[in-house]
C-alpha positions, 0 to 999 in steps of 0.5 A: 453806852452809858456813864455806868457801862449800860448799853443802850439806843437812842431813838432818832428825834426824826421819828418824833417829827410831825406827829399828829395832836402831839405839839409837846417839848421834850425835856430829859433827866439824866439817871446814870448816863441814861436820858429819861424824857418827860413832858412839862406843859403848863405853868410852873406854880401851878398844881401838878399833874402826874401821868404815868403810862404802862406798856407798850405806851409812852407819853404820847398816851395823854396827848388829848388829857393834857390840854384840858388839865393845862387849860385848869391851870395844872402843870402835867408832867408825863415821863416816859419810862426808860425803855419807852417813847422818847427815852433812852432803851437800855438793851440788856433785857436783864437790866428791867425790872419794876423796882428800876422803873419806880425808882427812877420814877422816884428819881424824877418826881424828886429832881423836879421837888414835884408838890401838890400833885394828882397822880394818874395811873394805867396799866403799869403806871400802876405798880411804879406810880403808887409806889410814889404816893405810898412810899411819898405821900406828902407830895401828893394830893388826889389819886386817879385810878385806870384799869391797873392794879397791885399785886397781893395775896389772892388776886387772881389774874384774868384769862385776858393777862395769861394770855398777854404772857403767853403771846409775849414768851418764845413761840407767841404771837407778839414775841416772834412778829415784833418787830420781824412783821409789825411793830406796837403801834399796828398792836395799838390802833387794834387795841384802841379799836380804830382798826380790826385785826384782819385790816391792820395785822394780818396783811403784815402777818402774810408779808404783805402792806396794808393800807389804813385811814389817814388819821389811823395810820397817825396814830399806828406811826406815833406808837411807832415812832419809839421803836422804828428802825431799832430792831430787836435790841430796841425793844427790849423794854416792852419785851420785859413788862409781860413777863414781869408781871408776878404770876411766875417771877415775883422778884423781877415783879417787885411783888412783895413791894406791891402788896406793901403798897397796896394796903397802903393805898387801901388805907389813904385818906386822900381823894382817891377817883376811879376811872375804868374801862369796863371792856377791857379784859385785862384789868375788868370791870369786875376787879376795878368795882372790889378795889373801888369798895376797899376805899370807901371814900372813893369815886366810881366812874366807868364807860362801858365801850373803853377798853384797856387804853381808856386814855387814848379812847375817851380822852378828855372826857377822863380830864373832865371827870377829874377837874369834876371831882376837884373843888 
């Protein structure tokens, strides 16, 4: 329990052992009693990168983008937000909400006084990252944009997003198997397309075992590894996240401060790269183009084999691309 009375569990650090292209410290910020974990590779001077992760993710998603932005001469920081990866999960799924990751996200950004930073953001690491630069812009220097978005008036949400909401309430697919028949790492080697569903999910669906590649079954481990052994009070942070998002509860979505931000980042002046993945269902194509034309100063990059998790798929390729744009 924490100073505050927060109930929450710790990840054993022996779930963290020996995984593969992950040869990263662990750091930790205390908020409230809470251990928040981060990366910080790279020099101390040198210009910051900020990489912000989503759900069911951690910092392990940047693993392959670190050592080319180290190599430039940056320092990367890579928080795991609360809930996730190697920091501590508060059970009570009321404590989640989007304002709280940001304002922890804040809380991090400003006990490390981190300066000159670019900021890249997937997924959720959208709404609580962009916040950051709108609401402190004078840390920032460049932003890196992948498959995410702010809410605001008129967005309209994929059949891809409705779906992900409707598998994660009472009665869905991965509300009742996670983590009773199959934890987010078989989720994720299915998302980043090292394995088919019929090979990594409906073995365990059936109560049976499956056998995976070497190098798939690393990575199934790794995205694991958070969660292993907590059960469903572990859990409770990716829990919360699909149904934050501000379809049905605005509120718990922080979706008035989204769209605040929003035209804010619309109207920056810093250089602003998109970077999509133009199979996911999720964020498409189609919406990560219109966001791209409302900033016309920014850069448009796009693979047409990358799904949702493009930092895990196509992995230096997104460091390359970036140190490209930087003069």
């Amino acid at each position: 329990m924490s100073t505050t009375g927060i109930p929450f569990l710790r990840t054993p650090d022996s779930n963290f052992e020996g995984l593969v292209d992950f040869p990263f410290e662990p750091h930790y910020l205390d908020i409230d009693g809470l251990r928040m974990h981060y990366l910080d590779e790279g020099p101390a001077d040198g210009p910051v990168a900020l990489l912000v992760h989503g759900m069911p993710t951690w910092s392990y998603l940047y693993r392959s983008i670190i050592p080319p932005l180290v190599a430039a001469g940056c320092r990367c920081i890579a928080p795991d937000h609360l809930g996730f990866g190697r920091s501590d999960k508060p059970s009570d799924p009321a404590w989640y909400g989007i304002a709280r990751h940001t304002a922890n996200l804040t809380r991090l950004i400003e006990a490390l006084d981190l300066r000159r930073v670019t900021l890249f953001v997937q997924d959720w690491g959208g709404p609580t990252g962009l916040a950051q630069a709108a609401t402190m812009p004078e840390r920032f220097e460049r932003l890196v944009i992948m498959n995410t978005w702010l809410h605001h008036e008129g967005y309209e949400y994929s059949p891809g997003i409705h779906r992900w909401i409707e598998q994660n309430l009472p009665g869905g697919l991965f509300r009742d198997n996670i983590p009773q028949r199959f934890g987010w790492g078989s989720l994720m080697v299915v998302a980043t397309r090292r394995a088919a569903p019929q090979d990594a999910l409906f073995p365990l669906l059936s109560g049976g075992a499956t056998t995976l590649p070497a190098d798939v079954e690393a990575v199934r481990r790794a995205y694991d590894a958070p969660f292993a052994g907590l059960g469903e009070a572990g859990v409770a942070g990716p829990r919360q996240f699909p149904l934050s998002i501000p379809v049905h509860d605005h509120a718990r979505g922080n979706a008035d401060a989204q769209a605040a931000h929003f035209e804010v980042i619309n109207s920056t002046q810093l250089p602003v790269h998109f970077i999509w993945g133009l199979a996911d269902d999720v964020f498409t194509g189609d919406w990560g183009r219109r966001w791209h034309s409302l900033i016309p100063h920014s850069t448009w990059d796009s693979f047409d084999d990358a799904a949702h998790f493009l930092q895990d798929t196509h992995r230096g390729r997104i460091a390359e691309i970036v140190l490209g744009h930087v003069v």
